[in-house]
Structure formats: C-alpha cells, structure tokens
N, C-alpha and C positions, 0 to 999 in steps of 0.2 A: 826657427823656434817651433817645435813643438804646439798643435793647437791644446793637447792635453795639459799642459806645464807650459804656466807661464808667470813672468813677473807682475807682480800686483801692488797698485799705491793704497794702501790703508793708513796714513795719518800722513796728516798737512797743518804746518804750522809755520805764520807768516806775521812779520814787523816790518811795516813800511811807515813813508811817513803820512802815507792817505788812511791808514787806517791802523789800529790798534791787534788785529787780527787777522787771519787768513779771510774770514768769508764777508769783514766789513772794508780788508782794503778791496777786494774783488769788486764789492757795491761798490765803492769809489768810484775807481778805473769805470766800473762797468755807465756810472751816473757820469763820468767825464769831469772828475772834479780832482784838481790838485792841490800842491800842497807847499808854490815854490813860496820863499822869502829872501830877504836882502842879507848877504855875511857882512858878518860886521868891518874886518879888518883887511878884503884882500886890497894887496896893487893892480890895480886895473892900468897895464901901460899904453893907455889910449892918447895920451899926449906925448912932445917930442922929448921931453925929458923924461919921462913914465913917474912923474911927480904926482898925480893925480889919485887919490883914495875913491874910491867908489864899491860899496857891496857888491858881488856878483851872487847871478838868481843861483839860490840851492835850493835843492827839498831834502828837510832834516824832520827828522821825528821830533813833534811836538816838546819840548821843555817840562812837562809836565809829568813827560813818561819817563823821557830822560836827558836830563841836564844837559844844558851847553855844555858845562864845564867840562865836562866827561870825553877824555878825547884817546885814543891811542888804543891801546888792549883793553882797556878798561870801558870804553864804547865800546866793542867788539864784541865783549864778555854778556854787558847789557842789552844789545842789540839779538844776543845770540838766545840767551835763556827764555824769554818769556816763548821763542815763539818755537823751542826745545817742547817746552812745560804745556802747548800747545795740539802739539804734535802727537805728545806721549800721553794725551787727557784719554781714559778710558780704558788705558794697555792695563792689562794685571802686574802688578810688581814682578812678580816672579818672569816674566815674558820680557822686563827690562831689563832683568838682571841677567838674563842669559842672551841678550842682543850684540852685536858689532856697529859698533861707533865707527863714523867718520865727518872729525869735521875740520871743514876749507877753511883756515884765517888768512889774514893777510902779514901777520906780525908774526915772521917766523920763529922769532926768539921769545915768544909768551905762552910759550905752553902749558910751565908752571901757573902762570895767571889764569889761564883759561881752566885749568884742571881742577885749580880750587875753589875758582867760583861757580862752578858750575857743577863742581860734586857736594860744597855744604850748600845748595840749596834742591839739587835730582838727587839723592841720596842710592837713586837708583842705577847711577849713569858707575859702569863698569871699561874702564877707560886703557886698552891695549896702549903699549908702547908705539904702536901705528895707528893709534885715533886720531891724530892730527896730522894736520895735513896743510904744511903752508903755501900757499900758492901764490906770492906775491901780485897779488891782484890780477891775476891770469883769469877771466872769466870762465876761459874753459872749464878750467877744475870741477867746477860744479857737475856738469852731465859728463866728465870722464868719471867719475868718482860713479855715477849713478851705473852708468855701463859697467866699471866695474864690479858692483855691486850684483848689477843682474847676473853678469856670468858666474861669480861666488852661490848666488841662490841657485840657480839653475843647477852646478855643479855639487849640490847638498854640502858645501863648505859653511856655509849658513843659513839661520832658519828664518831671521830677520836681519836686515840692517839700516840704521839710521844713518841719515846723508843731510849735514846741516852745513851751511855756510853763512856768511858774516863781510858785511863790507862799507865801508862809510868812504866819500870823497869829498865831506864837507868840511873838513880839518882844514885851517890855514895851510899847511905842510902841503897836503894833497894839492888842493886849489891851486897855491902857486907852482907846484909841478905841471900840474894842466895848462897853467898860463903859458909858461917859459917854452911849452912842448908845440902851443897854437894850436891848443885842444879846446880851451874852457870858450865857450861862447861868448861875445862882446859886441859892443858895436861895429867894431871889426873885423868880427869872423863871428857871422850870422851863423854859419855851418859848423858852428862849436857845440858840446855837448854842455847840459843842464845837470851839472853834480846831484847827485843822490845817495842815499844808503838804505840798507835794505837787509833785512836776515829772514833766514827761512831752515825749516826742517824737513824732511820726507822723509817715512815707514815705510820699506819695500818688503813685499813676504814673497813666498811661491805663490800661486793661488789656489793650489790644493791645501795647502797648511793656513791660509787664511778662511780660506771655506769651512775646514775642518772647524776650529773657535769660532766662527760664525762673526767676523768681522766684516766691515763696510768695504769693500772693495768700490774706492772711488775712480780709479783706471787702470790700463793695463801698459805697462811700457814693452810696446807693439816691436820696436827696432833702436837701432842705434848708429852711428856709423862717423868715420874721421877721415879728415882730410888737410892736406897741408898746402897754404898760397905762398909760393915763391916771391911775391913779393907784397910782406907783410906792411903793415902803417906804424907809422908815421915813416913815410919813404918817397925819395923821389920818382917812383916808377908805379903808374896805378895798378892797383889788382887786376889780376888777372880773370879771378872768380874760379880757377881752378880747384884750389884745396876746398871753398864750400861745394859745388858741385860734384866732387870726390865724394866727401862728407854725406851727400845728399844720395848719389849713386849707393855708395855701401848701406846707407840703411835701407836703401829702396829693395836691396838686391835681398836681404831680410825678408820681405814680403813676398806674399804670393804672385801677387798685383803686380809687383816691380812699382808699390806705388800711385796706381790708379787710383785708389781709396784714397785719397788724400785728399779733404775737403779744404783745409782751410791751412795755414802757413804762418805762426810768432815766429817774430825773428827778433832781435837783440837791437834794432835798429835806433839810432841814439839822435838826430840831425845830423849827424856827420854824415860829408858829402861820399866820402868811400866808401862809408857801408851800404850808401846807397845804391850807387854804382855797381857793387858789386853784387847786390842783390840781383838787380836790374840783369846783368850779364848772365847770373846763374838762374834766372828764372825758366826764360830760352830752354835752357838746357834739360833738366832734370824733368818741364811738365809740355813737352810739345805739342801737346794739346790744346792750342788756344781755346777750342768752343767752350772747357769746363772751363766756370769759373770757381775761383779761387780765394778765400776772403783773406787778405795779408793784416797782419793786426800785430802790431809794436806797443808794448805796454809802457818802455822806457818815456816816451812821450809825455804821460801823465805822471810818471813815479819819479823818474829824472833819471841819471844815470849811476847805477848800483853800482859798478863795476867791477867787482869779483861773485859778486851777491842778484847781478841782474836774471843770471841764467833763473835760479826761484824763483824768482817774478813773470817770467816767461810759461813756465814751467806751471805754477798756481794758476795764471791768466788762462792756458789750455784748460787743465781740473774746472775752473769754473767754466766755460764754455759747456762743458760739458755736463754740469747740474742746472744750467739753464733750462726754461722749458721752450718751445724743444730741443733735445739738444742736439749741436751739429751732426751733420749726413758723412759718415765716413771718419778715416783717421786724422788728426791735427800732427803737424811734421813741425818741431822746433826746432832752431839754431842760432848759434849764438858762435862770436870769433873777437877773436884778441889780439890785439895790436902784434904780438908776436909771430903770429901764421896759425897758431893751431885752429882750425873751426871743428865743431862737434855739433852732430844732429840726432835730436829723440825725434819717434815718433810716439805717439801715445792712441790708445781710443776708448773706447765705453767699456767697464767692467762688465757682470754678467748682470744681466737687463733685470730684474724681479731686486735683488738688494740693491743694486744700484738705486731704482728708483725710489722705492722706501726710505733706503738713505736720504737722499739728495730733498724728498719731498719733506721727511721731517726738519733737516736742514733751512728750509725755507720757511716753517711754517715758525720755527725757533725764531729766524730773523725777521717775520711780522710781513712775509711776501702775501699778496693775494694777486690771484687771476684776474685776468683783464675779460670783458668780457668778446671779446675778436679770437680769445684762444693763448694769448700772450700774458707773460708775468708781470707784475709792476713792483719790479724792486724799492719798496720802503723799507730802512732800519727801523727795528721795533721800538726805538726811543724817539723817532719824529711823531 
C-alpha cells in the first residue's frame, strides 16, 4: 500500500450491551464492567434426563433501548440503526447520498425488512441491489467486507463506503443451537462461550478525499490478510493454527516491517478452549521475537459473544486504544475466525498525528475525561 494513499476510518458507530454508544461502550470495556443476565427460557441439559430449566448467562442490550420481545430481523434492524445514525452523525447529506452500503445480517431472507426500516428512518441510505450481505453468522464477513471495501477505495471504484454489521445469540433459537452444538457455557462446559449481540458501523474513505473535507480521521487500515484452517471447529481434530498464521503472514507481508510494528494483538477470543489453543500455536509463529512484548486484549470477555457482529467490537476496542492517552507504540493486528475455517486479519494504526489528536482530545473532553496527574487519563462518563 502506498504511503501516499491510504485507507482511512472516519465514523464509528457501536450498540453493545455495555453501552448505548461507540465511545461509552469503549468506557465500559475499558472500566471492566459487564453487562451479563439470566435468559429467561433456556434447557440447560445439566441433568440425566435434561428436564431441568435454568437461565443461561447472556449479555443483551438493555430492555429499555430495545425490547426483549424483539427477536429475529426485527432485532437485527434495531440493533443495526442507532448505531448506522451514529456512525453517519456529522457526514453532509449529499456525501451519504452518494456512498456504498454494505451490510453483514444474519437473516438471509430479511432484506426487504432491513431495507425498510432503515430507509424511513436514514432517508439518506441509498441501498444497491448488493448492500446486503447475509452471512449466516460467519464472523468473518465483517473484516472481508472491510478488505473489500479497501481495495474498492484504493481502486477509485468508490469515494466512501459504509461497512455495518448486526448479530444477536441471545434468542432462544440461537442459545439452544449453542447448547445441542456444546458451545453455550454451563456447569459443564466451563470452556463454553457467553452469548452476546452487538451492532456496529464503520466509514471508510481514501485519506486524501478525507483530508480534502477536513474530516476526523480516526485510523488507517494499515493491512489485511486470509487464511484457511483445515481443520475448522467444532471437529474432532484440533486446529492446526494454520489458516490464522496465513491470515497473519499476508497481512504482515503488507507491511514494510513484515510486521515488527505490531504493538499490541485483539483477537476474537470467546473461553473457548480452541480459540485458545490456537492462538497459543500461532503466536510462535508470526512474532518470533519473544523479547518484544505484546499486549493480547479479547473484548469478547466483557461484551459476551457477538458472533457475526463480534469482529466490530474487536475492531472499536483497537479505534479506542488508540484515542487513549497515550496511545499504543506501533500498529494494533486484529483477528477473528469462524467455526467454519475462514480466519481474517486487519491491521490498523494512528491516523495523521495533529487531527488525530484534536479529534480524539475533543472526544474526551465531550465525555467528561480529565488527566490524572502521573500523566494518564481517568475515564469518567460525563453523567457520573
């Protein structure tokens, strides 16, 4: 890539259930606070007849923001908007009306649903016969979608494109899917995953054409890269750690470095024992450097598990890392992999230094942040 041209994040818009927003679920995460509760209705088959009803832990967006009742495309839809209307806070109209949609649902057959609730309330959203994008809860899809997006910019095929995804696993349906699969976490399988849902938006420009308008360029997506593990999960044969170390080699091979600048490591990491392991295996590999360290940071932990929608969460967690003060030394490398084999890796790193931090400082000063006096920020929300 080009150091003159490059892909640039200018709007970020995030619904989890720690927070209402991109930069208060970031405090969340960031204060270590979650958001799990009891579901009402699963079968927990923890006894020998699997007679036994017990909630299993979820983290679901507040009731407040949006109903239990609300389940299927019609969560998807609600989960999806606010944090659209987020993302696009500040675009001029006319710059939305001339943008490329894409967005990841899970519900391949709702596209009429999503098209219409999300065009009478963004009047501005101009919606191609290829704006949707179902991935049946393939996590990937989110940073394929983003990669593809870069090579569209980079190729002047477009001047912006939004990259929005959507995903809940807190539905009965899902849950007892996770159950029957020996996914959902329980007394008996401590190394089970914590359901979660989660939506999110990303504005991708050139960063000459964002420079031009004089927009906030909050990072630059540095690389990219894919890889496939022969032997995907849920399977009798552990990973291998192949396909992410692929994954991780092509975007390094992006770099000048091959990757040296790589300070710090989100991965998609959920309790599951696999994704552990297979971290663990491709770690070895990709940074043979033992003396550098490396800080590995899992957001899923606090947020639960998104699971088509986790890759945003991964993706925001870097963005704020890096309007922290100060912010990490070097580039941040994401990845995230799906039960299927595909894994996908961004890397991301600081936009250009002078708006960057204007941005990021007024940012903070919005959410009621003050400096510590050792030099370090003390994240308060401005309504504590």
């Amino acid at each position: 890539m080009a150091a003159s041209e490059a892909v640039v994040i200018t709007g970020f818009g995030l619904l989890t259930p720690i927070g209402e927003s991109f930069w208060h679920s970031m405090l969340s995460l960031r204060a270590k606070r979650s958001c799990y509760q009891q579901h009402e209705t699963v079968l927990v088959a923890d006894s020998r007849y699997g007679e036994i009803l017990r909630g299993a832990a979820i983290s679901r967006v507040p009731n407040r923001i949006i109903p239990r009742s609300l389940s299927g495309a019609d969560r998807i839809s609600a989960l999806l908007l606010p944090s659209i209307a987020e993302c696009l806070d500040g675009l001029p109209l006319d710059l939305c009306q001339g943008m490329e949609w894409q967005l990841v649902t899970r519900h391949a057959g709702s596209e009429g649903t999503f098209r219409t609730s999300i065009a009478e309330k963004l009047p501005e959203a101009n919606f191609s016969p290829d704006s949707f994008c179902p991935s049946g809860a393939v996590r990937s899809h989110f940073f394929a979608r983003i990669a593809d997006a870069a090579e569209s910019l980079l190729a002047s095929r477009a001047d912006r494109v939004l990259v929005a995804c959507a995903d809940s696993l807190c539905d009965t349906p899902q849950l007892e899917e996770l159950l029957y699969a020996g996914l959902l976490k329980d007394a008996a399988n401590p190394y089970g995953l914590m359901a979660g849902e989660a939506a999110g938006a990303v504005l991708l420009e050139r960063e000459s054409t964002a420079c031009t308008r004089g927009a906030p360029i909050m990072a630059r997506i540095a690389a990219w890269g894919r890889g496939n593990e022969p032997n995907p999960w849920p399977g009798g044969s552990p990973s291998t750690g192949q396909g992410l170390t692929g994954a991780f080699h092509e975007a390094f091979s992006r770099l000048a470095d091959f990757g040296a600048s790589v300070g710090q490591v989100i991965t998609d990491e959920n309790g599951e024992r696999p994704r552990a392991l297979e971290w663990a295996l491709t770690a070895g590999r990709i940074f043979p450097n033992n003396e550098k360290v490396r800080l590995l940071r899992h957001p899923a932990v606090m947020t639960g598990d998104a699971g088509g929608a986790l890759g945003v969460v991964v993706l925001a967690d870097a963005i704020a890392q890096i309007a922290w003060h100060p912010p990490p030394v070097g580039r941040i490398a994401l990845a995230v992999s799906d039960d299927q084999g595909d894994r996908r890796v961004l890397c991301v790193e600081p936009g250009e230094r002078p708006a960057r931090r204007s941005h990021f400082k007024a940012v903070r000063q919005r959410l009621g942040c003050e400096k510590e006096k050792h030099g370090g920020v003390k994240w308060v929300p401005a309504s504590q």
